[in-house]
N, C-alpha and C positions, 0 to 999 in steps of 0.2 A: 504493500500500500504506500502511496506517494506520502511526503509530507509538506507542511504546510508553512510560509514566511508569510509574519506580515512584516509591510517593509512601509517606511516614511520619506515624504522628501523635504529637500532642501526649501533655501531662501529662494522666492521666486514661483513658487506654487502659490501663495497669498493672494487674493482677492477679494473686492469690494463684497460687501455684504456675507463672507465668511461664517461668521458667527450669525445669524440669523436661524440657523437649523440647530444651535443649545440652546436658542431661549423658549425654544418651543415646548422642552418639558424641564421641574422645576427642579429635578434633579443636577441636569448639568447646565441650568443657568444661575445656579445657586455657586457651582462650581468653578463655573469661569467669574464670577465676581468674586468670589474665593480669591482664587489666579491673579486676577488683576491688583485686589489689596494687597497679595505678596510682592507686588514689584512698583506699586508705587502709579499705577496705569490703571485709567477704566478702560478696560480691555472689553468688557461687553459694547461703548458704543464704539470704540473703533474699528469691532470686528462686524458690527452690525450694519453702521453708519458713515464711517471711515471712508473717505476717499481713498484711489488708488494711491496717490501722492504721499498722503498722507500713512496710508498702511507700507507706502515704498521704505524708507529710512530703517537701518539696519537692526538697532536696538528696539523698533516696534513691529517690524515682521517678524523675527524669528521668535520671539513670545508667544506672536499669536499663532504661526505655525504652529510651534509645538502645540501650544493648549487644543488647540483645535483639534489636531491629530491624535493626540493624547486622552481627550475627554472623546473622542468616536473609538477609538481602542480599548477603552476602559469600559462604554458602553457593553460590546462584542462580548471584552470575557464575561464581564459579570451574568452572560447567558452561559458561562458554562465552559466557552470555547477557548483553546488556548495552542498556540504556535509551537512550531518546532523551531523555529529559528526566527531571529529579529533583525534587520535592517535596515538601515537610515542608510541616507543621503545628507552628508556635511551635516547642518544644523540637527538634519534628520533624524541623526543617530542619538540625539537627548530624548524623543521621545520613543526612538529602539528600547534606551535606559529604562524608560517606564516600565514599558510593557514587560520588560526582564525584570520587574521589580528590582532593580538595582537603586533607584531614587524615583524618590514622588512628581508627580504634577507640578505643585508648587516648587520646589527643589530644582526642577527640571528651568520652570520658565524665569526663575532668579539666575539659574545658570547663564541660559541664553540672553537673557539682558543685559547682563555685565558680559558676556564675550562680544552682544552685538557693541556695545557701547567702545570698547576697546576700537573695534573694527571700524569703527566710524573715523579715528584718529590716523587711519593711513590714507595719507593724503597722496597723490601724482601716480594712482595706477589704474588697471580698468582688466579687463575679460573680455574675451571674444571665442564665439562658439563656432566653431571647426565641424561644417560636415560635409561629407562624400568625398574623404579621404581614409583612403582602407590602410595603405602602408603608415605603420604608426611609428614604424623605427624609421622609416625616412623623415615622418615629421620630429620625432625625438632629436634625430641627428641635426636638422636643420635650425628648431629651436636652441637646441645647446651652440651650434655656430657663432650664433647672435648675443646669447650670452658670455660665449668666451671673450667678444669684446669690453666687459666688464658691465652692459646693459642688464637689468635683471627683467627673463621672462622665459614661464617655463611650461610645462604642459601640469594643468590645474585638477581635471578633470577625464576622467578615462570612463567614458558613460556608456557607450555600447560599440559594436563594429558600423565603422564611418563616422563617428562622432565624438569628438573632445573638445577638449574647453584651453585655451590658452590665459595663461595670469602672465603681467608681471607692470613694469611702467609704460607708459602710455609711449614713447617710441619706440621703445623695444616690440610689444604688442603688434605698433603697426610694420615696424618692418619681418616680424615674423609674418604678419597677413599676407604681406605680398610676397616673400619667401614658399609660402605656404601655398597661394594658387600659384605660383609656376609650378608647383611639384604635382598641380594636380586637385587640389579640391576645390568641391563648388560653387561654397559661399564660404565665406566669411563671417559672422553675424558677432557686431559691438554689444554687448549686455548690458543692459541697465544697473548697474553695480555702482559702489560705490567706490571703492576700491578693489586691489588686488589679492582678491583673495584667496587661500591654499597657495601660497606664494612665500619666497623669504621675504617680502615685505611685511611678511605679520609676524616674522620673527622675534623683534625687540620686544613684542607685547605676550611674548609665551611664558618667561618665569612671571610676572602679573597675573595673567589668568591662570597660571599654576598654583597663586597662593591664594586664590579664591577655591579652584576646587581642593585644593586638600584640607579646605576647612570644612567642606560640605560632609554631609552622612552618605555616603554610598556603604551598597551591600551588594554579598557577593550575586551575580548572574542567576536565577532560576530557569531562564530560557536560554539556550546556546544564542550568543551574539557575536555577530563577523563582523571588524573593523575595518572602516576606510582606508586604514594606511597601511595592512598588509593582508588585506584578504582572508586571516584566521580568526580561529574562536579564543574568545578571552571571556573569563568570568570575576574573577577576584578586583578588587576596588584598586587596588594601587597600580595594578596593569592597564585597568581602564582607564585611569586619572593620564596616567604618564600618555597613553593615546590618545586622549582626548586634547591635550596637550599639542601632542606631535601634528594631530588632524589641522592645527592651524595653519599650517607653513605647507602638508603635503599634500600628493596628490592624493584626489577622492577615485578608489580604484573599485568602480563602482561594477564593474562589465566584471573585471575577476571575484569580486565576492558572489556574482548571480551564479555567474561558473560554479565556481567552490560549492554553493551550494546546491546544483543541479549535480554534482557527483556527491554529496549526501544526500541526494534522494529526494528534492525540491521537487515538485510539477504543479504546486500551486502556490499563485502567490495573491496576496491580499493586501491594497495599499489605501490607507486611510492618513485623508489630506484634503484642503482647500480644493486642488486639484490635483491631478492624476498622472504627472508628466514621467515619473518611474514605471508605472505599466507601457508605457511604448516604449522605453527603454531595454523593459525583459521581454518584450514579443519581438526585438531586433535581436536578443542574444538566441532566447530558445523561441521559435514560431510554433510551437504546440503545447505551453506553457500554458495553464491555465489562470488566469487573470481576471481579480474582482476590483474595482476600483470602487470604496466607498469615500463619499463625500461631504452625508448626509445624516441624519438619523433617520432621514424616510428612507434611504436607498437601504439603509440596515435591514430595516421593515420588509422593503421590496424583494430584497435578497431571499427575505424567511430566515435570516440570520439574527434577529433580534426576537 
């Protein structure tokens, strides 16, 4: 019998009117005002009322990702239901945390506001998404080229086959873009980002958010959880800490953890989020991969999963 990942994504899945499917019942609109008192944020009108603009800014998306994601995952088990493995995408992997009961909701979105906050402080770099380019070590090689002139920018993101994410400063960036279509890919596409992220430019701010979390309560793993930065299972808090750590500066190696996990025995996966942008992600690694995108707490309903 197959098993089953729910998995989370990143910054960037956020959108307008979000949170309008917690406050429908008064269990998890009690919850996200919860949420929101832990960090100082009415995260209920932001997530309900919120312009995009406004949900854009680093320290107030990745809050309400999580909670969002968090509070639709939390819904699920408490029917009973429970994963064989968990998997985030960057920000993602705080509310992976949850669901492995490693740390709480609240715990989760106090994390992510003081990393988004950090994050806000790197100023001169940007992101650009790389697809319909399949040779990754020629782009590997190319990227480093550019960097050996002392420019920083590096491959961010390793999201499925033909698709990556480039970081680093804004002319390095660009001159990897046009390095990049001559070898061959399609588009180029600039991200709305604020900075360079999973980059050394978030280097200097890693022992900072390392003495935030080693003051948090984590506990060990109950659900096997694969990390961003090497594609394996870690459970124990001081492994996770120091990865969650490293997760700032590396690449999110998102395409080998799907892997990793389809040779333990994955065929279903389960992604609760704002929106869904990780399920086309694993339908480009595995195409017979079964795939639930919840978004909702009606789609829970609709499923028959709630």
């Amino acid at each position: 019998m197959g098993k089953t990942v729910w998995m989370f994504p990143g910054q960037g899945s956020q959108t307008p009117g979000m949170g309008q499917t917690l406050i429908t019942q008064d269990e998890t609109r009690q919850a996200l005002a919860d949420l929101g008192t832990r960090i100082g944020l009415d995260l209920t009108t932001l997530m309900t009322t919120g312009t995009k603009d406004e949900l854009k800014a680093t320290d107030i998306a990745q809050p309400a990702i999580v909670a969002h994601s968090a509070l639709l995952a939390q819904q699920y088990a408490a029917q009973g239901h429970t994963p064989d493995f968990v998997l985030g995408h960057s920000v993602g992997e705080y509310s992976a945390l949850v669901a492995a009961s490693v740390i709480t909701p609240s715990e989760a979105v106090y994390l992510v506001r003081e990393r988004g906050k950090l994050m806000n402080q790197v100023t001169g770099g940007t992101m650009a998404a790389v697809i319909g380019m399949n040779d990754v070590e020629a782009a590997h090689h190319a990227v480093e080229s550019i960097a050996a002139t002392g420019e920083i920018v590096q491959i961010a993101n390793y999201n499925c086959p033909g698709q990556f994410v480039i970081s680093g400063q804004i002319a390095a960036v660009e001159s990897a873009t046009a390095k990049l279509k001559e070898l061959g890919a399609k588009r180029v596409l600039p991200l709305d980002v604020s900075g360079a992220f999973h980059s050394s430019l978030m280097t200097p701010f890693a022992p900072r958010f390392e003495d935030i979390l080693v003051s948090s309560p984590f506990e060990a793993a109950k659900t096997k959880f694969i990390s961003n930065v090497d594609s394996a299972f870690h459970d124990q808090p001081d492994e996770l800490i120091r990865l969650l750590v490293q997760q700032l500066y590396s690449p999110v190696r998102f395409e080998s953890c799907v892997e990793r996990l389809i040779e333990e025995g994955a065929d279903t996966f389960i992604e609760f989020g704002p929106s869904s942008p990780l399920s086309g992600l694993v339908k480009r690694i595995k195409k017979d991969a079964k795939i639930i995108s919840i978004t909702t707490l009606e789609q829970l309903e609709a499923e028959g999963i709630r």
